[in-house]
N, CA, C and O of each residue as an XYZ file, in Angstrom:
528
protein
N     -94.466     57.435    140.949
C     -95.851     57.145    140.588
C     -96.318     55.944    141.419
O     -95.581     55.073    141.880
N     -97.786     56.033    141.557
C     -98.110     54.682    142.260
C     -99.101     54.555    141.979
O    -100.024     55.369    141.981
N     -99.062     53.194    141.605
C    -100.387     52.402    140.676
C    -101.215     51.640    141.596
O    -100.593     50.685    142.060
N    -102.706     51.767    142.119
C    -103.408     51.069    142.745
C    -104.452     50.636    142.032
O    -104.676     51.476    141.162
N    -105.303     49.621    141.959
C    -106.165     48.544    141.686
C    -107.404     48.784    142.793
O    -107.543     48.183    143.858
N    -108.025     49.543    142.392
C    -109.624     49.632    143.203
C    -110.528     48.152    143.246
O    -110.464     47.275    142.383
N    -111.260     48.126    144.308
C    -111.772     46.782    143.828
C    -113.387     47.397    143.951
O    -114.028     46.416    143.573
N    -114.055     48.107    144.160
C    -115.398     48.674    144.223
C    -115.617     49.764    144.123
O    -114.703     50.582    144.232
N    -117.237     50.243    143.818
C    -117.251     51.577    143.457
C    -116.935     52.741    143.965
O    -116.495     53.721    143.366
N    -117.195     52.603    145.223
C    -116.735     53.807    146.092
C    -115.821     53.010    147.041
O    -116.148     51.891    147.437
N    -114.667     53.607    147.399
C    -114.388     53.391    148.908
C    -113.207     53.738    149.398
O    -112.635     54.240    148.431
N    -112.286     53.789    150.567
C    -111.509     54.530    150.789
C    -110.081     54.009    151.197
O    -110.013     53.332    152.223
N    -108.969     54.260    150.503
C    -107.768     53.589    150.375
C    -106.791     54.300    151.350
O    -106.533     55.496    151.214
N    -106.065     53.268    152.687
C    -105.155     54.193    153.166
C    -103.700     53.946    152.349
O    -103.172     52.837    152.267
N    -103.178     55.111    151.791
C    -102.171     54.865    150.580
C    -100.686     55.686    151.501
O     -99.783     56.303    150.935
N    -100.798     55.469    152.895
C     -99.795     55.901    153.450
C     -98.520     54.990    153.042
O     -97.680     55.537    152.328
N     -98.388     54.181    153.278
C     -97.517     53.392    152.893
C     -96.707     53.299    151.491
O     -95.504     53.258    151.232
N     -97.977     53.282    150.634
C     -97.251     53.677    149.231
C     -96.711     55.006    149.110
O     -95.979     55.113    148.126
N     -96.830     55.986    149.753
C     -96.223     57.617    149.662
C     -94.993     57.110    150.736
O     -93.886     57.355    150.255
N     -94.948     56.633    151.725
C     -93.696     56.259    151.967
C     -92.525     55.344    151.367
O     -91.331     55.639    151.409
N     -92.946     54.450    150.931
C     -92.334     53.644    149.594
C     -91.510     54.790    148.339
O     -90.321     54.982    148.086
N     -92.653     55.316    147.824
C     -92.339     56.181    146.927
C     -91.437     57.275    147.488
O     -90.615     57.672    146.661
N     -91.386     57.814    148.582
C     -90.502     58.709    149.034
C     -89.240     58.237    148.902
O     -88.440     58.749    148.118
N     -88.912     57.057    149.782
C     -88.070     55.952    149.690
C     -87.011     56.171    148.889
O     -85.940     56.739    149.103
N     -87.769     55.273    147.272
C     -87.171     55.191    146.176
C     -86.987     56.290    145.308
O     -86.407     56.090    144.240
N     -87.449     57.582    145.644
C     -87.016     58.911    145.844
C     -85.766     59.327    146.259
O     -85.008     59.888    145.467
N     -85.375     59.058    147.731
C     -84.485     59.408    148.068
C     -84.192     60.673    148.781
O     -83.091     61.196    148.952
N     -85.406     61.093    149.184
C     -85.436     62.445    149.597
C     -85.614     62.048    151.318
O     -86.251     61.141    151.852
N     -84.786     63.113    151.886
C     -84.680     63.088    153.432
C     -85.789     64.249    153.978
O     -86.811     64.232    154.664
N     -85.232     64.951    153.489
C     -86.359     66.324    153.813
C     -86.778     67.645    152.577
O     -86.139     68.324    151.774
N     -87.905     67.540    152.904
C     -88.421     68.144    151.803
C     -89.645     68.224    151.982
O     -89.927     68.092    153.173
N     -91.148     68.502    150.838
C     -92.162     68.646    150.170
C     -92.543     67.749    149.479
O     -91.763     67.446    148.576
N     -93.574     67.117    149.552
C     -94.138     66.121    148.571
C     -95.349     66.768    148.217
O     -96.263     67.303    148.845
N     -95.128     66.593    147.218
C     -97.013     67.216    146.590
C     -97.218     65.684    145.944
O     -96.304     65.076    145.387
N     -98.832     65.071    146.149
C     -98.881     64.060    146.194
C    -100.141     64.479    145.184
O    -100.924     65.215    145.784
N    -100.498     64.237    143.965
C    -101.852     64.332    143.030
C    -101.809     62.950    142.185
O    -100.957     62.216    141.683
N    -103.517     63.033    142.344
C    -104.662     61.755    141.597
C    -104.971     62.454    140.245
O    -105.500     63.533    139.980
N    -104.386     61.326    139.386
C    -104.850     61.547    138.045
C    -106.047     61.355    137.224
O    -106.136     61.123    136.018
N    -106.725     61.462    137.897
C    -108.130     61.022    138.126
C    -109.317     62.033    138.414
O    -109.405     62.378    139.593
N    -110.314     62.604    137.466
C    -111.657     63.610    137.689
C    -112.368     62.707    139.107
O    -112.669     63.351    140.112
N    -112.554     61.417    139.062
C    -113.275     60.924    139.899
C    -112.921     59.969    141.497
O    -113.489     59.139    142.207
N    -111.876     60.579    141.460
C    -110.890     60.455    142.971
C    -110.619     61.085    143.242
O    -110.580     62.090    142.532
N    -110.032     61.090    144.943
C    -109.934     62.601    145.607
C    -108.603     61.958    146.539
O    -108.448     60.739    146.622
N    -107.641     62.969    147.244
C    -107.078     62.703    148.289
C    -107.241     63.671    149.497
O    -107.684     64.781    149.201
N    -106.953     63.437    150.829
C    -106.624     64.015    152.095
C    -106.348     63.245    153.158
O    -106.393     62.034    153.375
N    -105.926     64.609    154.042
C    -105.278     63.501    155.194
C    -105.879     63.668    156.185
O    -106.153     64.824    156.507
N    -106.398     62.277    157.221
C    -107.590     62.100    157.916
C    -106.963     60.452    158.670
O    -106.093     59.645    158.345
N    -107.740     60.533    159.553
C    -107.585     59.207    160.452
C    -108.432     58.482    159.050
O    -109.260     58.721    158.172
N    -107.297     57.167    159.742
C    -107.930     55.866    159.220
C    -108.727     54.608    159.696
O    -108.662     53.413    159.408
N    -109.410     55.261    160.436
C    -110.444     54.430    160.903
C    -111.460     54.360    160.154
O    -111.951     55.309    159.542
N    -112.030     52.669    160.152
C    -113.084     52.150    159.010
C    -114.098     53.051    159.757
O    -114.413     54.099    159.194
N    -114.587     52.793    160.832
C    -115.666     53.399    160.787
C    -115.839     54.995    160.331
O    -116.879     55.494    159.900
N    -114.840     55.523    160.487
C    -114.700     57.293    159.964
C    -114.965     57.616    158.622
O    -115.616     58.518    158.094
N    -114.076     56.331    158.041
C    -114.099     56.608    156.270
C    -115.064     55.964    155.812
O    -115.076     55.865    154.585
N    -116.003     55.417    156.449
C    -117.408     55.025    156.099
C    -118.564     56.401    156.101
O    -119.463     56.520    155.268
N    -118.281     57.414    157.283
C    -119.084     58.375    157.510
C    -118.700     58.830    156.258
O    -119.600     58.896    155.421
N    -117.446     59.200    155.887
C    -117.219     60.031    154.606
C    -117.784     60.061    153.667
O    -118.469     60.929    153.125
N    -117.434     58.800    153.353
C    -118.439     57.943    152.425
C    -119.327     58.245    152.524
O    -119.627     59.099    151.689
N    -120.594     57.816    153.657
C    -122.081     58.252    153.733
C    -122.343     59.567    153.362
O    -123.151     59.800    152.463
N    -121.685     60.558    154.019
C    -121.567     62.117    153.951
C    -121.558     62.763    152.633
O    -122.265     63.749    152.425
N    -120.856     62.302    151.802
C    -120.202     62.526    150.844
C    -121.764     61.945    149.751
O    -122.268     62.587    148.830
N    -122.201     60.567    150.276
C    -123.694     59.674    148.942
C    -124.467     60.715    149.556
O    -125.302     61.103    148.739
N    -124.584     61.589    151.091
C    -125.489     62.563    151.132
C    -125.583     64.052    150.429
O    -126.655     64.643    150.296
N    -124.648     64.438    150.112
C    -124.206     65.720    149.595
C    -124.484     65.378    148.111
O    -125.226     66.218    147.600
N    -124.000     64.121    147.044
C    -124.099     64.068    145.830
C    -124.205     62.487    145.762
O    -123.281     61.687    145.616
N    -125.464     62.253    145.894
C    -126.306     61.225    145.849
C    -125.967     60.683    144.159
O    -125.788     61.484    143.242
N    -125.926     59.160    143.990
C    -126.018     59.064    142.389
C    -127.234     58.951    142.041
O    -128.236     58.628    142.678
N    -127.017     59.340    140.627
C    -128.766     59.571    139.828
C    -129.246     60.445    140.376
O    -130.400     60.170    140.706
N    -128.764     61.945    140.816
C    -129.054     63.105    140.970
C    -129.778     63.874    140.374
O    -130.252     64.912    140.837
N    -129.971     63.336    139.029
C    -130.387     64.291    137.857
C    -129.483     65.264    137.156
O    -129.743     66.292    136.532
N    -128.124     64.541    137.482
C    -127.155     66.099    137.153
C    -126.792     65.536    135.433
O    -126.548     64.410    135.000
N    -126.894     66.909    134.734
C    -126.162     67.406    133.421
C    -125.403     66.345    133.000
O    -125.814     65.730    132.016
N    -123.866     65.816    133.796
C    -122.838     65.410    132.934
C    -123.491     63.427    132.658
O    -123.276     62.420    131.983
N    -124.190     63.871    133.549
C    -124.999     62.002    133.651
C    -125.023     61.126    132.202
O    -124.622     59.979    132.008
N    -125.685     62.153    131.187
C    -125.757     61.847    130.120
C    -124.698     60.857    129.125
O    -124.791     59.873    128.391
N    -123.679     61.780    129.605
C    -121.883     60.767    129.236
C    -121.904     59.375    129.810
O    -122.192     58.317    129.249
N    -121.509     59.624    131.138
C    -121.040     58.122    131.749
C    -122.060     57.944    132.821
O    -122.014     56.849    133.381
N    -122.919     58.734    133.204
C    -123.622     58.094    134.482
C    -123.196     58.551    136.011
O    -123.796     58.323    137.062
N    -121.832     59.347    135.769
C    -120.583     59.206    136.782
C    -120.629     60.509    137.694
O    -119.909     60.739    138.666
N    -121.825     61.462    137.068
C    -121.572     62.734    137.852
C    -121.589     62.982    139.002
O    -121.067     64.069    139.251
N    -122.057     62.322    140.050
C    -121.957     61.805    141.270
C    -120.801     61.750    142.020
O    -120.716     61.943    143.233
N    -119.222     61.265    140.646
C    -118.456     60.922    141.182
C    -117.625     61.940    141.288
O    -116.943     62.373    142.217
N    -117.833     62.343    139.885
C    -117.002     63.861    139.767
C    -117.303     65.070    140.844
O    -116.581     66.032    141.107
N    -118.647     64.710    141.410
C    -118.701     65.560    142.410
C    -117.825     65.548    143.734
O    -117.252     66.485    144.288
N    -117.889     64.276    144.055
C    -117.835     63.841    145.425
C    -116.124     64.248    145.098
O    -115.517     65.073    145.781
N    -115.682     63.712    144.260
C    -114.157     64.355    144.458
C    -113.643     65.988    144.169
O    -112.507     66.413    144.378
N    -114.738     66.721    143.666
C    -114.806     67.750    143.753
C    -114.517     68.219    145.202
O    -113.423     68.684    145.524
N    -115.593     68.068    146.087
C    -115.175     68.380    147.506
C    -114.286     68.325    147.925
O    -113.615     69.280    148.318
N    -113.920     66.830    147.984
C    -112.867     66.126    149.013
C    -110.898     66.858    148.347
O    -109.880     66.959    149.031
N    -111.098     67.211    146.825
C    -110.048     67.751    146.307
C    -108.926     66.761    145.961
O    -108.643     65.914    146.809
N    -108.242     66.786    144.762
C    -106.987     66.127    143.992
C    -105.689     66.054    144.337
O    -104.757     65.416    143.845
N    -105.777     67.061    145.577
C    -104.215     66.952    145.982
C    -104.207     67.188    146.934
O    -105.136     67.830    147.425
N    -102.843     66.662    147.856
C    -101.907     66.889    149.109
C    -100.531     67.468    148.874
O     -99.585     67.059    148.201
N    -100.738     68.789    149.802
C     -99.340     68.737    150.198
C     -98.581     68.360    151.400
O     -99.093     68.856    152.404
N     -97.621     67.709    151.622
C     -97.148     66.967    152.937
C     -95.674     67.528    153.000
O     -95.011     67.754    151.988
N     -95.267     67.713    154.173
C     -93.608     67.689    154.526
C     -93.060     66.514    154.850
O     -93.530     65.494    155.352
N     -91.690     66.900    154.381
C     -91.199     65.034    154.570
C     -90.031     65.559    154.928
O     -89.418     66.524    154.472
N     -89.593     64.231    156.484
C     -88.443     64.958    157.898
C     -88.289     63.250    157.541
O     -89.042     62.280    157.459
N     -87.088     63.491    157.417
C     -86.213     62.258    157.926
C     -87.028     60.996    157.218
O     -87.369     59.981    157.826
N     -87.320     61.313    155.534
C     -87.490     60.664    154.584
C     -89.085     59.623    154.262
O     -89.429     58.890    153.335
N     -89.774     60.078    155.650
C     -90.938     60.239    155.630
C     -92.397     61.728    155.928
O     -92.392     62.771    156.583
N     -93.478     61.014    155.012
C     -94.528     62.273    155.303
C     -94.280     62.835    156.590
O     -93.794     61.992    157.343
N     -94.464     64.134    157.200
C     -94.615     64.388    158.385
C     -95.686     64.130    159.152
O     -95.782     65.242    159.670
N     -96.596     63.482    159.636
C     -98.127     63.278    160.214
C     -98.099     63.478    161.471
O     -97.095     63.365    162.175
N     -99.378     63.839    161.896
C     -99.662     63.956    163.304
C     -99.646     62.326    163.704
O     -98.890     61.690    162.969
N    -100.306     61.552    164.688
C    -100.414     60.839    165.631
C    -101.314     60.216    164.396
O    -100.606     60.040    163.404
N    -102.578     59.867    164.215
C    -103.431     59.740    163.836
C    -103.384     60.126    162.228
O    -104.348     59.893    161.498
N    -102.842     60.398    162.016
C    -103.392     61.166    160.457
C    -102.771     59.974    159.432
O    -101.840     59.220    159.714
N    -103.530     60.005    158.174
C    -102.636     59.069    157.106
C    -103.388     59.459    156.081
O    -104.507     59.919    156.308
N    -102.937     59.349    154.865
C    -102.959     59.877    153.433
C    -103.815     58.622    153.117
O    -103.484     57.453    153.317
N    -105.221     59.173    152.476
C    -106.118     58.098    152.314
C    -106.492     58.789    150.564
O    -106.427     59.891    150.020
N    -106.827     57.617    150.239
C    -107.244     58.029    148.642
C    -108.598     57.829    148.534
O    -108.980     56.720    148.908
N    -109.739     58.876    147.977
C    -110.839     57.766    147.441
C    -111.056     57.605    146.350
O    -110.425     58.225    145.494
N    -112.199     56.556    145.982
C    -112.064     56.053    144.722
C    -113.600     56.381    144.600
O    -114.316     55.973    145.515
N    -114.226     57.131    143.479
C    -116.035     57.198    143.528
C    -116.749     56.532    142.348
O    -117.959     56.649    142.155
N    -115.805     55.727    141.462
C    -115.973     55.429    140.387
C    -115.522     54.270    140.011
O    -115.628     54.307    138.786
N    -114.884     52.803    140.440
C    -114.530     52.025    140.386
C    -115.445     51.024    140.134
O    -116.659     51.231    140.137
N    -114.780     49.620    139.849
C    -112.973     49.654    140.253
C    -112.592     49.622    138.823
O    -113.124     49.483    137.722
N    -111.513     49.801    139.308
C    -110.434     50.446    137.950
C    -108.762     50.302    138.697
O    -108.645     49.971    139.877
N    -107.866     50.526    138.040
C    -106.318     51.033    137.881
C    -106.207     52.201    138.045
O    -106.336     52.754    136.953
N    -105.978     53.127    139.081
C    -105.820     54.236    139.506
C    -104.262     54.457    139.265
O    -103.472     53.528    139.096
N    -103.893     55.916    139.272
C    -102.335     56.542    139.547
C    -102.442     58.036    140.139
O    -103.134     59.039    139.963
N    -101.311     57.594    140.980
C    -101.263     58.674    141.859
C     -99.742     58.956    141.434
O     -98.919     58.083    141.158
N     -99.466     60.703    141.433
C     -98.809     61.306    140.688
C     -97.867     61.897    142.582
O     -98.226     62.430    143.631
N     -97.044     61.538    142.194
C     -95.557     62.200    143.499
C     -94.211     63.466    142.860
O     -93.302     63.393    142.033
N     -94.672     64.410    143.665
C     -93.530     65.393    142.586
C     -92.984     65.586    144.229
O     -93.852     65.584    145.101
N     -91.422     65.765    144.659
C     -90.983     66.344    145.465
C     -89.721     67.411    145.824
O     -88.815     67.428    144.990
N     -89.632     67.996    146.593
C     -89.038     68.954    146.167
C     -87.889     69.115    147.697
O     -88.290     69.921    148.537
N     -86.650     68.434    147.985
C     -86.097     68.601    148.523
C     -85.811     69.885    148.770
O     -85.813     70.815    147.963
N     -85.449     69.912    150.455
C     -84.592     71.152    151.291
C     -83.287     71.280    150.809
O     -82.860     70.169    150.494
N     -82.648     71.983    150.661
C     -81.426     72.561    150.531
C     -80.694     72.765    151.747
O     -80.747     73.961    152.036
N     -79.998     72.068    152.625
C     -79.802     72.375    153.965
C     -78.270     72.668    153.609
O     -77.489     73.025    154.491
């Protein structure tokens, strides 16, 4: 499990490091990680981590489901906005893991977002070693 601390409402966490940590203390060399946010109003995928990129997302993302939309669930928390935006972006990764880390391209890293903060987030690690 891995516990992160959001510090604002929206924004975008590179949580590569903690999925390598967690692999780690795992113990797994090669295998499958399925990596899920316990969370309606966070999302994960894997994407360069460049600020300026995960800013477009961001923008992209307040363009597609703007807050104070007028949407239905508003009524509750205000939050439907958020539940959207992680709607898109989706709750889970699956990753291969060679020689006890994620497998990534060049560029790529496991970024979390947050659309609803800040808060105490958890991110959920199930893995499933090779049998070699």
């Amino acid at each position: 499990m891995i516990e992160i601390d959001t510090t604002r409402p929206t924004e975008a966490i590179d949580i590569t490091s903690n999925v390598i940590l967690a692999l780690h203390e795992e113990g797994i060399e090669e295998g499958i990680a399925f990596v899920f946010t316990l969370h309606t109003t966070t999302a994960l995928t894997v994407n360069e981590a460049d600020p300026p990129l995960m800013k477009d997302i961001q923008n992209l993302l307040q363009r597609l489901a703007p807050e104070n939309g007028g949407y239905l669930h508003d009524h509750h928390d205000g939050n439907a906005h958020a539940h959207l935006r992680a709607t898109l972006i989706g709750n889970s990764i699956t990753i291969p893991v060679a020689e006890g880390k994620p497998k990534l391209g060049t560029w790529q890293r496991i970024l979390f977002f947050e659309f609803d903060g800040p808060r105490r987030r958890r991110i959920y690690i199930k893995t499933i070693p090779y049998k070699l």
